[in-house]
C-alpha positions, 0 to 999 in steps of 0.5 A: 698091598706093596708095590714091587720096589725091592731093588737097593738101587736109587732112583735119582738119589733117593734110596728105592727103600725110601720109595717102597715106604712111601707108596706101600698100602698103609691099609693093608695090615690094618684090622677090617673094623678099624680101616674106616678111622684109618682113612679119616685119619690118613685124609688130614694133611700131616703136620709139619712139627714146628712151634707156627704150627703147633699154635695153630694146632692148639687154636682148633677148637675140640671135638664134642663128645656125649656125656656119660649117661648118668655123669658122674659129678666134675669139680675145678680143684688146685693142688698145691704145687711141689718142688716149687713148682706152680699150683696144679689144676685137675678135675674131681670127678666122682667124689662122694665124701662121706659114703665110705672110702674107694679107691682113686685113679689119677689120670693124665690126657695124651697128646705128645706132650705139646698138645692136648686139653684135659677136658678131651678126658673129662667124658671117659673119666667120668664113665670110669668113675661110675663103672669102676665106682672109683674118685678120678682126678684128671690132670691139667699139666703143663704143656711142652715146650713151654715147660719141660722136663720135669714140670708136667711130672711135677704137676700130676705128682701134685695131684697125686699128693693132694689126693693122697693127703686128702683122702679121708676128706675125699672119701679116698681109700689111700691104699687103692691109688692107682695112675693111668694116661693114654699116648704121652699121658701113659708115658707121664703115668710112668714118669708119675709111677717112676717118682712116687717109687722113688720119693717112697712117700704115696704107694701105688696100686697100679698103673695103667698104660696105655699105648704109652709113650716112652722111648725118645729114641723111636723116630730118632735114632731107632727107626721103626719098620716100614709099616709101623706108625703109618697111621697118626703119631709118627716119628717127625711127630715123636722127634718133635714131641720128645725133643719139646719135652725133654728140652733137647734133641730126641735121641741124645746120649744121656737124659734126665733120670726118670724122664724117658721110663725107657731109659730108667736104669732099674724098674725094679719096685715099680707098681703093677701094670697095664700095658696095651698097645697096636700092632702097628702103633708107632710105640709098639716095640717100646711098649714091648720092651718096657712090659719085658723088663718089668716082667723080668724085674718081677713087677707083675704085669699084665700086656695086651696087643691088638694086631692090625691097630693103629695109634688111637683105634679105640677113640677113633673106633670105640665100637669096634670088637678089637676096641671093645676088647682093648677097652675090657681088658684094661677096665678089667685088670685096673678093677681087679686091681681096685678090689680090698683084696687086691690092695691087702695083699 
């Protein structure tokens, strides 16, 4: 429910607009399953986005989660940097030299770009392993605004790379090598699908984005509607996000190529893809359009939206059935894409 301010007058300076935002219901469009993980949201206190506060953030330790019920095996590997860029470490998961090539999955963490571990994936990553029977390198990239654009895409290139070159050693069938991230790791997955379409050294099978983050102008110099991203990322942490990552103020008139997937001139030739995103996800229309211009770039594309889902539903409600349909989706289109036929063809 919105309270009645509909003038356009202001009310000591402020715009009465401005005021309907800030008093509108934040639950009122949200999915019935999903309000619980709304309001344990919407009790923590809002960041104010800032390098103090982004250490404090950082210092607090991680959630536990459960491990997979039969775990697939996790080694610490390097691979060697590129470009000149450091060693980059990840996790092997679920590798089985020896017992017959399958496919590969490079996967990249969330959190902004400035926040986020790689073992905050390490559980999920190894549940796709075992469901999808699939080998997961899950990236430690560089975290902005220590390193920026395009430090943290040199890392997962890296990754992907090692994979590549590795994969008879790694039981790795190198035509079946897919990208995923969720949030800012959809939109490094993205950034990854950008620069292997552009060396033209490793091909691609899929890519699998999920609420990606991909437009630097959401938050800056496009605004969202009023209702949109309400419910954990929103835009001051979008502007600060993008801002760390691209070592510049978001929004600004010309950015590095391939750095904001938004922007890219052309997405001809890109890998096939996944997107799926809420309805009230501050990425929502980003998602949209990126989907669009694939599709109309002949990329074939598979898009998926959830009304009345917020920024992270599905790890913030795993169990309900927007989340249950979310998840299944995308397991579905990436094992489809994983199939020999799928990969010959």
């Amino acid at each position: 429910m919105t309270l009645a301010l509909t003038a356009t007058v202001a009310v000591s300076g402020v715009p009465v607009r401005a005021l309907a935002r800030a008093v509108q219901d934040p639950l009122a469009r949200v999915d019935p399953e999903l309000r619980a993980g709304a309001r344990m949201i919407l009790e923590r206190p809002a960041p104010q986005w800032n390098r103090e506060t982004l250490a404090m953030i950082r210092s607090i330790p991680p959630v536990e989660t459960p491990p997979p019920p039969s775990p697939a095996t996790v080694e610490q590997r390097r691979a060697p940097g590129v470009s000149g860029h450091p060693d980059a470490p990840f996790e092997l998961i679920g590798a089985r030299p020896g017992a017959g090539l399958r496919p590969a999955l490079i996967h990249i963490h969330g959190g902004g770009f400035i926040v986020g571990r790689v073992t905050d994936t390490t559980a999920m990553c190894q549940s796709i392993a075992t469901e999808l029977d699939c080998v997961v390198a899950n990236v430690d990239y560089r975290l902005s605004p220590e390193t920026t654009f395009p430090g943290p895409v040199e890392d997962c290139y890296a990754v992907l790379a090692y994979v590549h070159a590795n994969a008879e050693a790694l039981g790795v069938d190198r035509t079946r090598i897919a990208v995923m991230g969720e949030s800012a790791g959809g939109g490094l997955a993205a950034m990854l699908a950008i620069s292997a379409r552009d060396r033209g050294e490793i091909p691609l099978c899929y890519q699998v984005l999920i609420y990606p983050m991909l437009d630097d102008r959401t938050g800056s110099t496009v605004r969202v509607p009023d209702f949109i991203g309400t419910i954990g990322w929103d835009e001051a942490g979008n502007r600060f996000g993008w801002s760390s990552f691209l070592g510049q103020p978001a929004g600004s008139p010309t950015v590095p190529h391939g750095a904001v997937p938004a922007r890219l001139e052309s997405v001809s030739g890109l890998a096939p893809a996944f997107i799926g995103v809420g309805g009230l996800d501050l990425f929502v229309d980003e998602d949209i359009e990126y989907a669009r211009r694939l599709v109309a770039a002949g990329v074939p594309t598979t898009f998926h939206l959830t009304p009345g889902a917020y920024h992270g539903f599905d790890f913030i409600a795993p169990e309900s059935r927007a989340s249950r349909a979310f998840t299944g989706a995308w397991k579905a289109a990436l094992g489809a894409a994983f199939a020999p036929a799928a990969a010959s063809t």
